[in-house]
C-alpha positions in Angstrom: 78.8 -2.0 47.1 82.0 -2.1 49.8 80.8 -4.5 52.2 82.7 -6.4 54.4 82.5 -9.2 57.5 83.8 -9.1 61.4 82.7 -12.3 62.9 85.3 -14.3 65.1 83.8 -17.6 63.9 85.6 -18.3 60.6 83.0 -20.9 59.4 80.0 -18.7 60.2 81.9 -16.0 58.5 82.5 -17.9 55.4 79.4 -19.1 55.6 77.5 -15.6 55.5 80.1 -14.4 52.9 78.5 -17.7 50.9 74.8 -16.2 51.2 76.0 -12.4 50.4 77.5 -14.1 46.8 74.5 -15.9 46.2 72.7 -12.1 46.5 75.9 -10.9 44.0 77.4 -9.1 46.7 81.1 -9.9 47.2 82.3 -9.3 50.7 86.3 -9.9 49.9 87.1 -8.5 53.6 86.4 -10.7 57.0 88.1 -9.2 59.7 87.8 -11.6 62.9 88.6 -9.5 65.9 88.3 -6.3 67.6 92.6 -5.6 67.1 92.4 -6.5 63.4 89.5 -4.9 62.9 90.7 -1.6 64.5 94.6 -1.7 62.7 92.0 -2.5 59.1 89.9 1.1 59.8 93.2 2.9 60.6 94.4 2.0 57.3 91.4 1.6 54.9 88.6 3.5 53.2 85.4 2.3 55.6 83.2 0.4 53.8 79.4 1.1 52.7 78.1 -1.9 54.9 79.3 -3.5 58.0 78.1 -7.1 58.6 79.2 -7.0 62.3 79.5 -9.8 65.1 78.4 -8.2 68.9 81.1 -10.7 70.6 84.3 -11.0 69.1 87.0 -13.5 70.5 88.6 -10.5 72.0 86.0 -8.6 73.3 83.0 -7.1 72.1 82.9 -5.2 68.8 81.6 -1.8 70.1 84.9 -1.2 71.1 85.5 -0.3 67.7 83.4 2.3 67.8 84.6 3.7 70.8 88.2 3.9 69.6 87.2 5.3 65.6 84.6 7.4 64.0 82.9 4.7 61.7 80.6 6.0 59.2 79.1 2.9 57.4 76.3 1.4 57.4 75.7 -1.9 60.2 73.9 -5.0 60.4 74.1 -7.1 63.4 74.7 -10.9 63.2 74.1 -12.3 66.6 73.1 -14.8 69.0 71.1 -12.8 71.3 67.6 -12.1 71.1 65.9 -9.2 70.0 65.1 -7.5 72.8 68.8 -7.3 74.1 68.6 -5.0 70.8 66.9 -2.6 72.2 69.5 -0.8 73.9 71.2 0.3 70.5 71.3 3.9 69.4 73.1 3.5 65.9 72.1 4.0 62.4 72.0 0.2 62.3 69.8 -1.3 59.4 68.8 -4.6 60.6 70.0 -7.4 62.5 70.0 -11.2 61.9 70.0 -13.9 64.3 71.8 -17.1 64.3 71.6 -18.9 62.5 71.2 -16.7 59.5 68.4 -17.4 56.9 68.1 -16.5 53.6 65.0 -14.7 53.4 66.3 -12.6 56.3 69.5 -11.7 54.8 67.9 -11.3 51.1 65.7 -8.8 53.4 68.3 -7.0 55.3 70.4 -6.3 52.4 67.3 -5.0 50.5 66.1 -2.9 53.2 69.9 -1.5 53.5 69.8 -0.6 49.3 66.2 1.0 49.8 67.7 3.5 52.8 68.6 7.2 51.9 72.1 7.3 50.7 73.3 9.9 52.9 76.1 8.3 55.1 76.1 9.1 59.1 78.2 8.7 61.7 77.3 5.8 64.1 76.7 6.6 67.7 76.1 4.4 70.5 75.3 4.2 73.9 77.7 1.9 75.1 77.2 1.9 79.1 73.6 0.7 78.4 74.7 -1.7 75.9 76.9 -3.3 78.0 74.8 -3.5 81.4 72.3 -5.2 79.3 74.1 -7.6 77.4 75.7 -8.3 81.3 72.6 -7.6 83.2 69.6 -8.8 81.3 66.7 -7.6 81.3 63.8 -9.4 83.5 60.6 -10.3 81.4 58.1 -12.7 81.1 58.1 -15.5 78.8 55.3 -17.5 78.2 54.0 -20.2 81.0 51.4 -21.9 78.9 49.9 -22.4 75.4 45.7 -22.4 74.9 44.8 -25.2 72.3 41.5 -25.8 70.6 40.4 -29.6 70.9 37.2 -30.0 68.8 34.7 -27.7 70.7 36.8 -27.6 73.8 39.9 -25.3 74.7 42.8 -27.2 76.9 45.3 -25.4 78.7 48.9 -27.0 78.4 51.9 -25.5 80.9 54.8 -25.1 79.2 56.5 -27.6 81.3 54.5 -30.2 80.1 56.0 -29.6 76.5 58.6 -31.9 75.3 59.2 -30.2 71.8 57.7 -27.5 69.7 58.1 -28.7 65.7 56.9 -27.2 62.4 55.6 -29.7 59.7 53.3 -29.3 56.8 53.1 -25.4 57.5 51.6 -26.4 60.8 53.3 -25.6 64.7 52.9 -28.7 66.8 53.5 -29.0 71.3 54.3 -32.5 72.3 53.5 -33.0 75.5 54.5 -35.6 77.7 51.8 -37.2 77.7 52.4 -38.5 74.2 50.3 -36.3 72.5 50.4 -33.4 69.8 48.8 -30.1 69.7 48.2 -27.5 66.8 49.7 -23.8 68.1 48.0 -20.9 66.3 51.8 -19.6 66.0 55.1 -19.9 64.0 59.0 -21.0 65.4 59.5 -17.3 64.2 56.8 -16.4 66.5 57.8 -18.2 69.2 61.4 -16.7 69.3 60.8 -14.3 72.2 57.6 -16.3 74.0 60.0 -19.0 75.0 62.3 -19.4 78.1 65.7 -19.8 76.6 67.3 -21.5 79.4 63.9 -24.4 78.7 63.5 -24.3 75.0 66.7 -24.4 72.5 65.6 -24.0 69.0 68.4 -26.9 67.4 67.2 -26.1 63.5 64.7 -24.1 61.5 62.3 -27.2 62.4 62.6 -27.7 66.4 62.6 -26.6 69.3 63.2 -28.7 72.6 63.0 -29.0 76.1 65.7 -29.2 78.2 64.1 -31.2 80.5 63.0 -33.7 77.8 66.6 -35.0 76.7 67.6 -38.1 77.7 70.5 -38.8 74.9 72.5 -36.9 72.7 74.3 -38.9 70.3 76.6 -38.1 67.3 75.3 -37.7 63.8 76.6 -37.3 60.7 78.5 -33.8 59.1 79.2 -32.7 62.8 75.6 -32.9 63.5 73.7 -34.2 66.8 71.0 -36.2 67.6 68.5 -35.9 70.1 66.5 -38.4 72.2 63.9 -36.9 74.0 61.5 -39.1 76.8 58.6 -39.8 74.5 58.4 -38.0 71.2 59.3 -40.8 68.5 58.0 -39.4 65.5 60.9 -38.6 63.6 64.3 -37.8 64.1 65.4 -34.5 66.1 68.7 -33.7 64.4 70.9 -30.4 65.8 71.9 -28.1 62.5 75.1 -28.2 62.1 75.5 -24.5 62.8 73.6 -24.7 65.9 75.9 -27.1 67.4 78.5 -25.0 69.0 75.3 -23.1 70.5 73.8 -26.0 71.8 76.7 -27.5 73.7 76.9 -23.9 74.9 73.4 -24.0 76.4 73.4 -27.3 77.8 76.1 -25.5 80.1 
């Protein structure tokens, strides 16, 4: 299998070239911007599969497709939640968010080796593409969470929330009251029911309030920690690969 990597972020892309190994799939070629990436089609035999990057450091990487006919297979690595995906009109496989996990990637590719072989040209609506990924689209995200508490249901807003966290294959709220709550849902589940400019999701583990932090201290390996007003439990550590992201949103 031909497969190679445009992502701007060198780490992310060596990191992603890492996971495809462990998967025996050698991606030799990262390609980090839309000008190299467009001299590198010019000049080579396109690929079977395309691990691509939406925003490259020189622009967005559809503008590849606008300028050559690319007949590979993609799969989108991105920051931006699914629903900006709807937009796309390609013969896309799959897309991963960021940070990439394994299982997802181990699925992508599979899903990818299980398609029909027959290659086709990628197409793309680029003028809704781009008014989305400018002009997002308005939806509703989720303004509280109904928990069980013995017989009883409680109602808790979604302000009230300092952190969402998974332990022991359970989903927790703390509130700010001091106190935990079960969720009848997964982090993965969560993804699109939570205000992104409120909750960040720092590692596979947490997600936190905005309006909960009251420190943000250095860690170890390039890592953050967090101090929120009243959840104590344990420490609330940023993944490393999250980092850049995170400073990003606190913005």
């Amino acid at each position: 299998m031909n497969v190679i990597i445009i992502e701007d972020e060198k780490p992310s892309a060596r990191r992603l070239q890492r996971m495809l190994k462990g998967l025996d799939i050698n991606a030799e070629i990262m390609l980090h911007s839309v000008e190299e990436s467009l001299e590198w089609f010019q000049n080579n035999e396109h690929p079977d599969l395309i691990f691509l990057d939406i925003q490259l450091s020189d622009g967005l990487s559809f503008e590849i497709f606008e300028a050559i006919e690319i007949k590979s297979a993609v799969i989108f690595t991105t920051a931006y939640d699914e629903y900006a995906l709807q937009a796309f009109k390609l013969n896309s496989i799959d897309y991963l968010l960021k940070p990439i996990d394994d299982d997802d990637l181990k699925t992508a590719v599979e899903k990818y080796k299980g398609r029909t072989p027959q290659k086709q040209s990628v197409t793309l609506d680029f003028n809704d593409i781009k008014n989305l990924l400018v002009n997002p689209i308005e939806r509703e995200y989720k303004k509280r969470f109904s928990v069980k508490v013995g017989q009883h249901l409680k109602l808790i807003n979604i302000e009230d929330i300092e952190c969402i966290y998974s332990e022991n294959k359970g989903t927790y709220a703390f509130t700010n009251e001091g106190r935990n709550y079960l969720l009848d849902a997964t982090l993965d589940q969560l993804e699109d029911e939570l205000e992104p400019d409120v909750f960040f999701r720092i590692s596979r583990k947490f997600y936190v309030n905005i309006n909960a932090i009251v420190d943000i201290v250095s860690y170890t390996n390039s890592r953050l920690e967090i101090k929120l007003n009243r959840f104590k439990d344990q420490q609330i550590i940023v993944a490393r690969e999250r980092v850049k992201d995170f400073k990003n949103w606190l913005e």
